[in-house]
N, C-alpha and C positions, 0 to 999 in steps of 0.2 A: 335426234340429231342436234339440237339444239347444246342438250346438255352435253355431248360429246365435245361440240365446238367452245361451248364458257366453260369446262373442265380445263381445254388447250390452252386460253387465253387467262385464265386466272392471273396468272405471273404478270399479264400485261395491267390487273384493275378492269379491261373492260370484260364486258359480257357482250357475246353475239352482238344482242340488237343493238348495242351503243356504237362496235366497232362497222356494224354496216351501215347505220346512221352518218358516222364520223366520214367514211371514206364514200357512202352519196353525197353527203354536203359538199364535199372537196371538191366534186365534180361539179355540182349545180348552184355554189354557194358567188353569189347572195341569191338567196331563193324565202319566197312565201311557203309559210309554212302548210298552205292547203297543197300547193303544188307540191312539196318532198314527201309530205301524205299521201296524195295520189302514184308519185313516183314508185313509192314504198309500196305500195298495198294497205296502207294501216287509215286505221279512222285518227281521226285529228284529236279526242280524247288522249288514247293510247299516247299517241307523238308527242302532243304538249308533256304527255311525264315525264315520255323521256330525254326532251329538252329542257326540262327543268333542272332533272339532275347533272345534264353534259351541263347546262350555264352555269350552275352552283359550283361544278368544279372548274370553270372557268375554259371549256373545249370549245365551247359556241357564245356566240353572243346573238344579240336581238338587235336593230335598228329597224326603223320609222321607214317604211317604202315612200314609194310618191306619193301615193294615196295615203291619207295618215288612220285610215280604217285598213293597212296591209301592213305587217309586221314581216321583215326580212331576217333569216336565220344566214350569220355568217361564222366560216371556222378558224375559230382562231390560232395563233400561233402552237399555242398549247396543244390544241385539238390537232395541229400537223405532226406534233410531235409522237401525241399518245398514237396517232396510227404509225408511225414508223416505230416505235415503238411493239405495236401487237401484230405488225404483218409477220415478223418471221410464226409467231405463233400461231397465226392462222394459217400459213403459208405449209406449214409444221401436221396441222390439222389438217390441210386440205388434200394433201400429200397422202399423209394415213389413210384417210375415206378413202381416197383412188384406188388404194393399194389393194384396200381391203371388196369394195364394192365394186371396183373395175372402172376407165375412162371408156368405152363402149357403154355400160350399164348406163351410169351417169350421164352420158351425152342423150341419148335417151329418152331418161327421166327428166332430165332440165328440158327437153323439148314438149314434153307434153303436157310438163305445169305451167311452161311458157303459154302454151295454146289453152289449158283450164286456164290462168291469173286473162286471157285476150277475151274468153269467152264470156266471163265472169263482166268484165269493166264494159263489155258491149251491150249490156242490160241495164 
């Protein structure tokens, strides 16, 4: 699935996991980077890469929390853009899947990876 979805968004620059990084942030942003880890499902290794590259192409930026041992991930102006930028294509993509795998199948399936990702975080 993965590669079906950064096949879609090519045109847009991001890949999958940048564009669902970009538009968590938007949601949670200013946020610690353990907490959009957690949000996410991904280990903090994984996440720092991929903030490394959205900051290098200047989508996110980093500031100093209250605690100056907590680094704040925020998105920037650029990083609004690149997602309105990649939603029709994702949108484009999301669309496809439905078509193809069914909105019944997929409701579904998002329910029961819902309850594997609830099962999984409670251990």
């Amino acid at each position: 699935m993965a590669q079906f979805y950064d096949q879609q968004l090519q045109p847009s620059g991001l890949r999958t996991t940048q564009f669902s990084l970009l538009v968590t942030l938007k949601r949670l942003s200013p946020v610690p980077i353990s907490r959009l880890a957690d949000h996410m499902g991904m280990d903090r290794t994984t996440l720092t890469r991929n903030i490394r590259r959205l900051e290098k192409d200047g989508l996110l930026r980093t500031q100093p929390g209250e605690d100056a041992r907590v680094r704040l991930l925020v998105l920037t102006e650029e990083g609004r853009q690149a997602i309105e930028a990649a939603q029709p294509y994702w949108n484009g993509a999301q669309s496809a899947f439905l078509k193809s795998f069914g909105q019944d199948r997929w409701s579904s399936l998002h329910g029961e990876l819902s309850d594997v990702n609830h099962a999984v975080a409670s251990h």
